[in-house]
N, C-alpha and C positions, 0 to 999 in steps of 0.2 A: 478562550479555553472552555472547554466542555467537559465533564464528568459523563466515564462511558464507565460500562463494568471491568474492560481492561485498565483503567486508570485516566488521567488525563488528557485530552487531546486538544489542540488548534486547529478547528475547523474554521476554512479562508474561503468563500465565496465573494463572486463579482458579480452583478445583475443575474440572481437564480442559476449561477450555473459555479459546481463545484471546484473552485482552481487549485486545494489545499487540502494536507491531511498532516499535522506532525505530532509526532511525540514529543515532550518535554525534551530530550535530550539528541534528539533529531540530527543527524551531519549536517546539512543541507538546510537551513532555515533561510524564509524569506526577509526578506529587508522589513524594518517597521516601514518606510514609503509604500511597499508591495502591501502589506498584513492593512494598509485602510484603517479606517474608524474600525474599533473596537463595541460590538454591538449585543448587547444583553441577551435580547429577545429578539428571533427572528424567526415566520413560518419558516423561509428554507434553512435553516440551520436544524431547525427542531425535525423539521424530514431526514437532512442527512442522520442525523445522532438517533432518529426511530429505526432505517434502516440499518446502522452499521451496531444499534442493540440486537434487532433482530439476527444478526450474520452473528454478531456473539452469542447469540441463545440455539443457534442450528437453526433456525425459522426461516433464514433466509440464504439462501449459496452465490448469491451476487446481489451487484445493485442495480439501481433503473433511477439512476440521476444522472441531469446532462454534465458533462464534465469539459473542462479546458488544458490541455495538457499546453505549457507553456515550456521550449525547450528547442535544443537544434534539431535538426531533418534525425542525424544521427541519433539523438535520443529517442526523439517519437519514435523512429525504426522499431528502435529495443524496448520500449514500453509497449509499443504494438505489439509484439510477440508475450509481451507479461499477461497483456490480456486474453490471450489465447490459453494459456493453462485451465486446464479445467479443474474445479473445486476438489478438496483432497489428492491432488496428483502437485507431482515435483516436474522437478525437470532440471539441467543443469547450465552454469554457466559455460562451459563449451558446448554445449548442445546447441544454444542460443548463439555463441562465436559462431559455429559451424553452420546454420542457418542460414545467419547472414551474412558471413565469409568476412567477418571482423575478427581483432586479436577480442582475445576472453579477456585481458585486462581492462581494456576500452568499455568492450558489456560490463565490468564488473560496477565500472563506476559510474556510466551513465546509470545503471539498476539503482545504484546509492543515490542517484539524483531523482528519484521518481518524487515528484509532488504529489504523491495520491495512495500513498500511501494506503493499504488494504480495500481501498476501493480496485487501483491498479495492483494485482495481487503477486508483488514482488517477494513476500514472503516465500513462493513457494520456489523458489528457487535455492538450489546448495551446490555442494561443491560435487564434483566428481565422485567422492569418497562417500558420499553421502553425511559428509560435515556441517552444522550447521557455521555459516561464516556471512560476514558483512550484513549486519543489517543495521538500519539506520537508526531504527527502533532499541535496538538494543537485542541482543540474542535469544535473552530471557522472551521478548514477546514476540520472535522471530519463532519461539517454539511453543509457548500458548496456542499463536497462530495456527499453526500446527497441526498439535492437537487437537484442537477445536473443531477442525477439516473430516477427520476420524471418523468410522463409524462410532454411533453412540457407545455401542459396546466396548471401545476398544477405546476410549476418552480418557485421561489418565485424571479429569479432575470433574 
C-alpha cells in the first residue's frame, strides 16, 4: 500500500514493470500468491507513486512506465482502446461495444477487470447518459478522476 493524495493505493510490480494498481476496495483484487512479498521501499515503486502524484497535481496527463497487462485477448482488446482516450475526454461504453463489435455488457465488465487502474484510464469512460456508473474504485474517485482531467479553471476542488 502506498499513500497517494487520492488516498490509498496497492501498487503490484514484477521485475520493473507495473502489473497493478488497486484501490482499497477495488472489484477485482489479485490473489495474495499474485500481490508477492510485500516490499517497503522500492526505486520502481517510488517512480510509479512520483508519476501517478504528478497526474494528481495536472503536472502530468499520462504515464511513461513499462506496464504488463495480464488478462484474455478479449480483455487486452478493451483495455487497448482505454488507452486510446485522450486526457480529459470521455467516451462510452457502447461506443467501445460498437468498435469492437462486442455486447456493451461484456466491455462493461472486462473495463471492471482493468489491473491498472488510472494508469489504464478506464475512468474515462460512462454511460451513454452521460452517468457516472461502474467503477472499481468507487464512483466517488471515478469522479475526482474526472475532475482532475478539467481545465484548471473549471476544477471543482
Amino acid at each position: 500500500m502506498v499513500s497517494t493524495r487520492i488516498g490509498e493505493l496497492t501498487v503490484v510490480a514484477s521485475e520493473q514493470t507495473l502489473v497493478g494498481i488497486y484501490f482499497p476496495h477495488h472489484w477485482v483484487k489479485p490473489t495474495t500468491e499474485t500481490l508477492g512479498e510485500r516490499v517497503e521501499a522500492d526505486p520502481f515503486i517510488a517512480t510509479v507513486v512520483e508519476q501517478l502524484e504528478a497526474y494528481f497535481t495536472g503536472e502530468r496527463l499520462g504515464f511513461d512506465l513499462p506496464t504488463r497487462l495480464e488478462g484474455t485477448t478479449f480483455q487486452r482488446r478493451v483495455w487497448s482502446v482505454l488507452e486510446e482516450i485522450p486526457y480529459g475526454e470521455t467516451t462510452t461504453y457502447g461506443t467501445i461495444a460498437a468498435r469492437l463489435g462486442e455486447p456493451a455488457q461484456a466491455v462493461g465488465k472486462a473495463i471492471g477487470q482493468n489491473p491498472l487502474s488510472i494508469v489504464i484510464p478506464c475512468h474515462r469512460v460512462i454511460s451513454k447518459t452521460g452517468a457516472l456508473t461502474g467503477y472499481a474504485g468507487g464512483l466517488k474517485n471515478k469522479q475526482l478522476l474526472l475532475d482532475l482531467e478539467q481545465p484548471v479553471g473549471a476544477r471543482l476542488f
